[in-house]
TIFI-718148 format. One record per residue: x, z, y of N, C-alpha, C, O in turn. Coordinates in steps of 0.2 Angstrom, whole numbers, padded with zeros to 4 digits, always signed. Example, Ala and Ser with C-alpha at 12.3 -4.5 7.8 and 13.67 -1.06 7.14 Angstrom:
2
+0066+0039-0028+0062+0039-0022+0066+0039-0016+0071+0042-0017/+0064+0035-0011+0068+0036-0005+0064+0039+0000+0067+0040+0006/
END
This chain:
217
+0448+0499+0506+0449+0495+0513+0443+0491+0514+0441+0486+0511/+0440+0494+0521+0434+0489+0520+0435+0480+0522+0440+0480+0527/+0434+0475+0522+0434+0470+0521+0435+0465+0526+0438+0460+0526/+0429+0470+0531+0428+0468+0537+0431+0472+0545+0429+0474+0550/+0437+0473+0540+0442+0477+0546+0446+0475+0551+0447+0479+0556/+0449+0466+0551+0451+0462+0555+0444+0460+0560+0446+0458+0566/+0436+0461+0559+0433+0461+0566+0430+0468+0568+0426+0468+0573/+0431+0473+0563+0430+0479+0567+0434+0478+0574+0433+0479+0580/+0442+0477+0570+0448+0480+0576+0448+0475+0580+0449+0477+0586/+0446+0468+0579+0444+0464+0587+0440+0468+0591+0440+0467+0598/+0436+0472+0588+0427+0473+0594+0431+0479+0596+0430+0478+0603/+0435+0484+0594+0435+0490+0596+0441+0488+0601+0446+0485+0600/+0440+0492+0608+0447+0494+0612+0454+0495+0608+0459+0493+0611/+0455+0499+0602+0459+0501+0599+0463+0497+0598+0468+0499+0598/+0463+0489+0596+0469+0484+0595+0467+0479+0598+0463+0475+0595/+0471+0479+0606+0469+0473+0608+0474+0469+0609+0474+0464+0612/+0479+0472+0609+0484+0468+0611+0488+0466+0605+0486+0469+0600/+0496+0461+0603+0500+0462+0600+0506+0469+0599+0509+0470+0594/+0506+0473+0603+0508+0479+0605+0506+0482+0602+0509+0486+0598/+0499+0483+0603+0493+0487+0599+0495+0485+0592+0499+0489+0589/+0494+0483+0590+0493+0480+0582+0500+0482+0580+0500+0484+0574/+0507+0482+0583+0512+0483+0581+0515+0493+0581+0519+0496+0577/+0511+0494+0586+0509+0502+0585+0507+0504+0579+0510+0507+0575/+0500+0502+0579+0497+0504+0573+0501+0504+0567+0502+0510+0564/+0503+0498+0565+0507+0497+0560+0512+0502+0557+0513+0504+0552/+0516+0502+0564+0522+0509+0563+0516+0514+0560+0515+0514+0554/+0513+0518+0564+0510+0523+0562+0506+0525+0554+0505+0530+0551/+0505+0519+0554+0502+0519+0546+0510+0519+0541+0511+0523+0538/+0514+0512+0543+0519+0514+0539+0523+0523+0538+0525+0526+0533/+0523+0525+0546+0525+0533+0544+0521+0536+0538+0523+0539+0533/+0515+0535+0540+0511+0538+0535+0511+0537+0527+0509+0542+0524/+0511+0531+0525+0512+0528+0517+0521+0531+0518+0523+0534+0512/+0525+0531+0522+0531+0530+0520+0530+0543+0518+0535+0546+0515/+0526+0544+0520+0527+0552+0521+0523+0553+0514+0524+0558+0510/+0518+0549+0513+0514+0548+0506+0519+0548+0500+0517+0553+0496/+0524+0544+0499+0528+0543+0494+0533+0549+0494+0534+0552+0489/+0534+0550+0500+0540+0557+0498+0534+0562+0496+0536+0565+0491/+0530+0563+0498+0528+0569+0495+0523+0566+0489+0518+0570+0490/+0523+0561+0484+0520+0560+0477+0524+0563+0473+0530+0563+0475/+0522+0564+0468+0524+0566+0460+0532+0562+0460+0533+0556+0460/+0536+0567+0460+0543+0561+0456+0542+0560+0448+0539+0564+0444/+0544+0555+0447+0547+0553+0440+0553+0549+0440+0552+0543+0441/+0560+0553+0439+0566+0548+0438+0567+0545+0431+0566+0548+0426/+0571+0539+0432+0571+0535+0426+0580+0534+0428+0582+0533+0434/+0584+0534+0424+0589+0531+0421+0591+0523+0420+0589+0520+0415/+0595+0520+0427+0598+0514+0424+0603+0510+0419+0609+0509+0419/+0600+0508+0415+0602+0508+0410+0608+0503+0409+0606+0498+0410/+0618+0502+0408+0620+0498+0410+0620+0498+0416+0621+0492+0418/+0619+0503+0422+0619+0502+0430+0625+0499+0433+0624+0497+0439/+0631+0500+0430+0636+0497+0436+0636+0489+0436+0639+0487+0441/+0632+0484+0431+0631+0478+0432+0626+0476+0437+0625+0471+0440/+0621+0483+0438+0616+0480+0439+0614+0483+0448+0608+0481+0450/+0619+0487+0451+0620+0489+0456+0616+0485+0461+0611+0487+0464/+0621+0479+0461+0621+0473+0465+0613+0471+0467+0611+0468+0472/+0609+0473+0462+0603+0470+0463+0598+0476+0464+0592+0475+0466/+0601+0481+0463+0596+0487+0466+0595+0489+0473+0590+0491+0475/+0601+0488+0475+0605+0491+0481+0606+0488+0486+0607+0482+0486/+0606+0492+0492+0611+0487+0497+0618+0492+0496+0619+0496+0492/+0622+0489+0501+0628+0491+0502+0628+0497+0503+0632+0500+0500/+0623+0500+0507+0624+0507+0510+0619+0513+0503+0619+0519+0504/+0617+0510+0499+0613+0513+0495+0607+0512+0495+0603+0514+0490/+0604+0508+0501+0597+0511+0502+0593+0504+0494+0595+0499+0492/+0588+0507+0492+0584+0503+0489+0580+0496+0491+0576+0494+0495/+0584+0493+0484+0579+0485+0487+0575+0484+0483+0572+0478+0483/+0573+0487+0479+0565+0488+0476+0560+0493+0477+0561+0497+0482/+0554+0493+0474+0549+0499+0477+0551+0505+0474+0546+0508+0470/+0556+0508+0474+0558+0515+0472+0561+0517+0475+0564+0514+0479/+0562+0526+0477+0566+0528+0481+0572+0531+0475+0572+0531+0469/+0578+0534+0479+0583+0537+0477+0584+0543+0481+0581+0545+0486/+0590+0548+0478+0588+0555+0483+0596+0553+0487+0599+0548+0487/+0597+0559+0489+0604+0556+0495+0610+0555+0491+0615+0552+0492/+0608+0560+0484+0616+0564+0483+0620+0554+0477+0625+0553+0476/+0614+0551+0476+0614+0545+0472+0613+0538+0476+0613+0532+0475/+0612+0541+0480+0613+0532+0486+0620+0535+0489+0625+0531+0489/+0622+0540+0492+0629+0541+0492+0634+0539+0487+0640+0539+0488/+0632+0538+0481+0636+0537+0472+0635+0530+0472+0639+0527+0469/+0631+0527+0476+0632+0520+0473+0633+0516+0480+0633+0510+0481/+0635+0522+0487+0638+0517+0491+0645+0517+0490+0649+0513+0493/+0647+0521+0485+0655+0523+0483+0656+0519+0479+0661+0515+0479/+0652+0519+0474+0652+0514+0471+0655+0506+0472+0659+0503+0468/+0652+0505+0476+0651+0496+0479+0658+0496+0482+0662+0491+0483/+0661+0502+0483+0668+0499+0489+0674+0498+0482+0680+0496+0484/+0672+0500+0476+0677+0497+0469+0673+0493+0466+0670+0495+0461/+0673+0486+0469+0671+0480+0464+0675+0478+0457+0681+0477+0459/+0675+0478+0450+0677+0473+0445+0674+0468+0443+0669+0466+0444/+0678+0465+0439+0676+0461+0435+0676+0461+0428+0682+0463+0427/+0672+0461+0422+0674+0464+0416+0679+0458+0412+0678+0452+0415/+0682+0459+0407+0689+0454+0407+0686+0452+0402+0688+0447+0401/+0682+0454+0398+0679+0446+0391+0674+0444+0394+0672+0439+0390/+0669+0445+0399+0663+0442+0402+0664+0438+0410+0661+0433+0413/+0668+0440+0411+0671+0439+0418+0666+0442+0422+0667+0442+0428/+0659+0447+0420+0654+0449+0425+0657+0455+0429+0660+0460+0428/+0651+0452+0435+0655+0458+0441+0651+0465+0439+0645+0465+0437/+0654+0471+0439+0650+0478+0442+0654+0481+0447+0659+0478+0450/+0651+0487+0449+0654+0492+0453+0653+0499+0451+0648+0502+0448/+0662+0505+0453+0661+0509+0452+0667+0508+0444+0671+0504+0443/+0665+0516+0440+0668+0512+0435+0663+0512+0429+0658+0515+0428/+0669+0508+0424+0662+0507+0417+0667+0512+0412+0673+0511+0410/+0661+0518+0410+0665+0523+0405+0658+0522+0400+0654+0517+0401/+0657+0529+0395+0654+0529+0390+0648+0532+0395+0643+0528+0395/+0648+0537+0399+0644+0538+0402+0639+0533+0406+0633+0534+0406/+0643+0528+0409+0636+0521+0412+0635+0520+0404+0632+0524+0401/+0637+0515+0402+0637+0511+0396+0629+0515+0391+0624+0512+0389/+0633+0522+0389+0626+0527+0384+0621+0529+0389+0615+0530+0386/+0621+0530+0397+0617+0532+0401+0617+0540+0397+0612+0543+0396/+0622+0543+0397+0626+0550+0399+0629+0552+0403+0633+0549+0406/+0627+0559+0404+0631+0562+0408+0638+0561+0408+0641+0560+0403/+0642+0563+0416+0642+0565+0422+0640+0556+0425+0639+0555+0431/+0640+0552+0422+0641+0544+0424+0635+0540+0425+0635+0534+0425/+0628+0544+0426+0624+0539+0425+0621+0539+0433+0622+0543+0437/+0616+0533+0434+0612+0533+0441+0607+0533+0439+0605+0531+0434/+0601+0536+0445+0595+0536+0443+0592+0534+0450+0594+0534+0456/+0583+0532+0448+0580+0532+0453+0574+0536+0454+0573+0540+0450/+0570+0536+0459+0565+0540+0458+0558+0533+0459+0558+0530+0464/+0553+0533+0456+0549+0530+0452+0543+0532+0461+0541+0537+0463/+0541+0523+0465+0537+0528+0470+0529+0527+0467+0530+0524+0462/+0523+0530+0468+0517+0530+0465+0517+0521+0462+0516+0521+0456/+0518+0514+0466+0516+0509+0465+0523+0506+0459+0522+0500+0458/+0528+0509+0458+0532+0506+0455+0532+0505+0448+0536+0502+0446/+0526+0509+0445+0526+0507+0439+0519+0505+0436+0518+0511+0434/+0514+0502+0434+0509+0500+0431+0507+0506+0428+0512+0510+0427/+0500+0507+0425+0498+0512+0420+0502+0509+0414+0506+0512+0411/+0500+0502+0411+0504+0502+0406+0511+0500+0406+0513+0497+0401/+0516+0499+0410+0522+0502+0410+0522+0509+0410+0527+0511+0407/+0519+0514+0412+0518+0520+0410+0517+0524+0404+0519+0529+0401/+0513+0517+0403+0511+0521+0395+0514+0517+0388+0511+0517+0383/+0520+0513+0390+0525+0510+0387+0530+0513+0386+0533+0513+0381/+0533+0517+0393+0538+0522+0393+0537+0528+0390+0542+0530+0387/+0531+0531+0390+0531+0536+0387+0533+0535+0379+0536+0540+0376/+0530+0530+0375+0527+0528+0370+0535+0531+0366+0538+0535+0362/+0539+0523+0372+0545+0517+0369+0553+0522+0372+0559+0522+0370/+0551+0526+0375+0558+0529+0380+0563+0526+0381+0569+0527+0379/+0558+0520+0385+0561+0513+0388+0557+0509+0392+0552+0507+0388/+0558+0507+0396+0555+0500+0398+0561+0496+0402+0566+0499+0406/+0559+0489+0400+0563+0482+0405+0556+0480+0411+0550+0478+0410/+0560+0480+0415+0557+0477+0423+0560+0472+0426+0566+0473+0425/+0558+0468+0428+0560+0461+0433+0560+0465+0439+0555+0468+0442/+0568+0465+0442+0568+0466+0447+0572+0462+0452+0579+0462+0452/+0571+0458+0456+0575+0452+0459+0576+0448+0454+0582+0445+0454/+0571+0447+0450+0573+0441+0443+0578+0441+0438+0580+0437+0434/+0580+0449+0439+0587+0452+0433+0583+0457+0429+0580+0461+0432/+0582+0456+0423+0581+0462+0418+0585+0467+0418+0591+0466+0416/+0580+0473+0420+0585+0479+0421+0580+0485+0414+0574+0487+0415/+0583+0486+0411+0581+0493+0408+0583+0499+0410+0588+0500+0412/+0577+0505+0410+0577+0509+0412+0575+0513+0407+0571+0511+0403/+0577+0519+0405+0576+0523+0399+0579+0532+0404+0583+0534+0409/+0575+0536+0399+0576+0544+0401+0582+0546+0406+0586+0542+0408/+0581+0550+0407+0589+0552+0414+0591+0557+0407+0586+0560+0403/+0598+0558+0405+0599+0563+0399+0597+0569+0398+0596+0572+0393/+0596+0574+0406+0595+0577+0405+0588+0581+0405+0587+0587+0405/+0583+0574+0403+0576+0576+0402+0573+0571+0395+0567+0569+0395/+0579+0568+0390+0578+0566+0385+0573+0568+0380+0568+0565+0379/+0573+0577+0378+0571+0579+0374+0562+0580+0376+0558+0581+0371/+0560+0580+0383+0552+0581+0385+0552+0575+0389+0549+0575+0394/+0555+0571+0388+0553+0565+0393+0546+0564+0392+0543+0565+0397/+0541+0560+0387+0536+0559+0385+0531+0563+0389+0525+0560+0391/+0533+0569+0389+0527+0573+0391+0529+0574+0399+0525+0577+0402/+0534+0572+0402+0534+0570+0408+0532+0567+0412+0532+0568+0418/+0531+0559+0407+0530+0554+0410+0520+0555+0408+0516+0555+0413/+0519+0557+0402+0512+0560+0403+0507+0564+0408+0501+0563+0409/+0513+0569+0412+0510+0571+0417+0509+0568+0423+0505+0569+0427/+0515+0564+0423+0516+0560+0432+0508+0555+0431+0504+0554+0435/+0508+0554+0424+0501+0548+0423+0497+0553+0424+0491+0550+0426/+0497+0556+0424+0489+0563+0428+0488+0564+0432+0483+0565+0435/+0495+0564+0436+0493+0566+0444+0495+0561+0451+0493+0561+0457/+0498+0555+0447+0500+0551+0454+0494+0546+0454+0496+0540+0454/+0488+0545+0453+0484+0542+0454+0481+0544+0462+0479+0539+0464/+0481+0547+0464+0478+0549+0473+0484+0546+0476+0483+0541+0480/+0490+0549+0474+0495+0545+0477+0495+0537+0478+0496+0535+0484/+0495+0534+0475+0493+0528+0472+0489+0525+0477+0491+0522+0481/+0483+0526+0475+0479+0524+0479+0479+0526+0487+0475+0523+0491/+0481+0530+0489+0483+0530+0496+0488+0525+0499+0487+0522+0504/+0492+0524+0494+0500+0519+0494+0495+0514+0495+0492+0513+0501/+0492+0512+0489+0488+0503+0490+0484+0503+0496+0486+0498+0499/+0480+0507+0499+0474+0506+0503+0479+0506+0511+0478+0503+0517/+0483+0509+0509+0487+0510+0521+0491+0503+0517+0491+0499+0522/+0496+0500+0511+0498+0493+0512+0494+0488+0514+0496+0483+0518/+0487+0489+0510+0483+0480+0513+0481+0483+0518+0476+0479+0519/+0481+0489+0524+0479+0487+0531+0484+0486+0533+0483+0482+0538/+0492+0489+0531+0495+0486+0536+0496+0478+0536+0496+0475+0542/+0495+0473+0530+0493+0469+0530+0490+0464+0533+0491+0459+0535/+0485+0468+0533+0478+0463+0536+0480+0463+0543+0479+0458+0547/+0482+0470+0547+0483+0469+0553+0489+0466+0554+0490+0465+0560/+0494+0463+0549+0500+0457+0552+0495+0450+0553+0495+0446+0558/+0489+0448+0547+0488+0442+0547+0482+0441+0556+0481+0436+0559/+0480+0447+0558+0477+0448+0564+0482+0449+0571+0480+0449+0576/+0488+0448+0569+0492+0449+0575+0493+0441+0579+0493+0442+0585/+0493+0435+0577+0492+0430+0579+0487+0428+0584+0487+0424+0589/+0481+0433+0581+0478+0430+0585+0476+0435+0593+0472+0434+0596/+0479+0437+0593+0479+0445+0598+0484+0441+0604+0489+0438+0602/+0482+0444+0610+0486+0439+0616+0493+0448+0617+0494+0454+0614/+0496+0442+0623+0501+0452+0622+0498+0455+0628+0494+0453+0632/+0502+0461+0627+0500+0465+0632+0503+0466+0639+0509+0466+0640/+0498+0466+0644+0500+0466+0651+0507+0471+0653+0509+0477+0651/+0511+0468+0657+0515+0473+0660+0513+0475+0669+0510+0473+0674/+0515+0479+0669+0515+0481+0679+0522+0482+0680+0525+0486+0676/+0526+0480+0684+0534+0481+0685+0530+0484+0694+0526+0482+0698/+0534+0489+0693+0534+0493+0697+0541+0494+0702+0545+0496+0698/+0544+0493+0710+0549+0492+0711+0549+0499+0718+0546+0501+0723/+0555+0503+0713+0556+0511+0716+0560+0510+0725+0562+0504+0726/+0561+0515+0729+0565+0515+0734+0570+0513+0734+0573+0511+0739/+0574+0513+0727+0581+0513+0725+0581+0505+0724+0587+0501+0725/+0575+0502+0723+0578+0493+0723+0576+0494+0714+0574+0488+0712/+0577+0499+0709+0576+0497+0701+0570+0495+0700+0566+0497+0704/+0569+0491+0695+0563+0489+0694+0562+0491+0686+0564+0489+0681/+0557+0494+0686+0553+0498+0679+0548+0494+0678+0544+0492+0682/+0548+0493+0668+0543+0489+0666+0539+0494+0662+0541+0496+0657/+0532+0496+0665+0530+0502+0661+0524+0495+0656+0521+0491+0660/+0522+0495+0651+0516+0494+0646+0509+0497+0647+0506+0502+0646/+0506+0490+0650+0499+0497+0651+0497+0494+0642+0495+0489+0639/+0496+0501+0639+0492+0506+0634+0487+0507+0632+0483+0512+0634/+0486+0502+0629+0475+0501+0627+0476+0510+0621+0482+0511+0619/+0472+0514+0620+0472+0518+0616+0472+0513+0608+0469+0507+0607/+0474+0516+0602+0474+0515+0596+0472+0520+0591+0473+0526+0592/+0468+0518+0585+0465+0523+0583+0470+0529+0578+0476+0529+0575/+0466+0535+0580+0467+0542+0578+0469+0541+0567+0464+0541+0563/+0474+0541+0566+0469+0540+0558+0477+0547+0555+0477+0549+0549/
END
């Protein structure tokens, strides 16, 4: 990211407005968010996951960390949430239910996530591979993630490959975050954008946006 991209985009027609700048942003977001679905997967296994739902998740499934899930497992953990417990010698809350399946991280009971290019460090990479384990700070809760069961036996060499190939990934992911970035901290300073209201025969009145162009990327 070159350095000097908050006064390129002042000089250039392309973001002159707050509007502008808020264009962009979507667009780049489409793009990092189209980045990730199509990077390398690597799923990891919640280890203990009905504890730890609450901090992954929203209500609906969607992810509150930098990882994605696939539908058939944000659906599992929105069903999840609608059977809250409490365990009776800990009094702590999960959801869903606690069999040998969550507890061992075996099947048919376990959750998973899918790992996006920036969610794991090289050496948390190459700690999982090592350890077929790693713990992450995630919302300030130690959550352990270890193999999905049914890639126990090659996992190592899975996560060896994912460390081979999501590096483009990656750095795509970093380079469109710190523009969209820079372009929030550049928003303040950008006036907004003019309107023209235009009033038809009918008496309505349309508020069209006049549309500075924004760049092609």
């Amino acid at each position: 990211m070159n350095e000097n991209y908050e006064t390129e985009a002042q000089s250039k027609p392309s973001i002159q407005t707050k509007q502008d700048a808020q264009r962009v942003q979507e667009q780049l977001l489409e793009k990092k968010t189209q980045i990730i679905e199509d990077a390398p997967k690597l799923s990891l296994s919640i280890k203990n996951a009905p504890f730890y739902l609450g901090v992954l998740f929203e209500q609906d499934g969607t992810p509150k960390g930098d990882f994605t899930v696939t539908d058939r497992f944000k659906r599992k953990v929105a069903v999840a949430f609608k059977h809250p417990h409490r365990k009776s010698t800990t009094g702590e809350m999960y959801f869903g239910e606690l069999t040998d399946g969550n507890l061992y991280n075996t099947a048919p009971n376990e959750y998973l996530i899918q790992a996006t290019p920036t969610f794991l460090t090289d050496e948390e990479l190459d700690y999982l591979r090592s350890h077929r384990k790693l713990t992450k700070i995630i919302g300030n809760t130690e959550i352990e993630f270890v193999p999905p069961m049914l890639q126990r036996n090659d996992y190592p060499a899975r996560v060896e490959k994912y460390m081979e190939i999501v590096g483009e990934s990656r750095a795509k992911v970093q380079e469109l975050t710190g523009i969209i970035q820079e372009i929030e901290k550049l928003k303040p300073r950008l006036p907004m954008g003019t309107y023209e209201v235009m009033i038809g025969q009918s008496e309505e009145v349309e508020e069209k946006h006049d549309k500075p162009g924004f760049p092609n990327r």
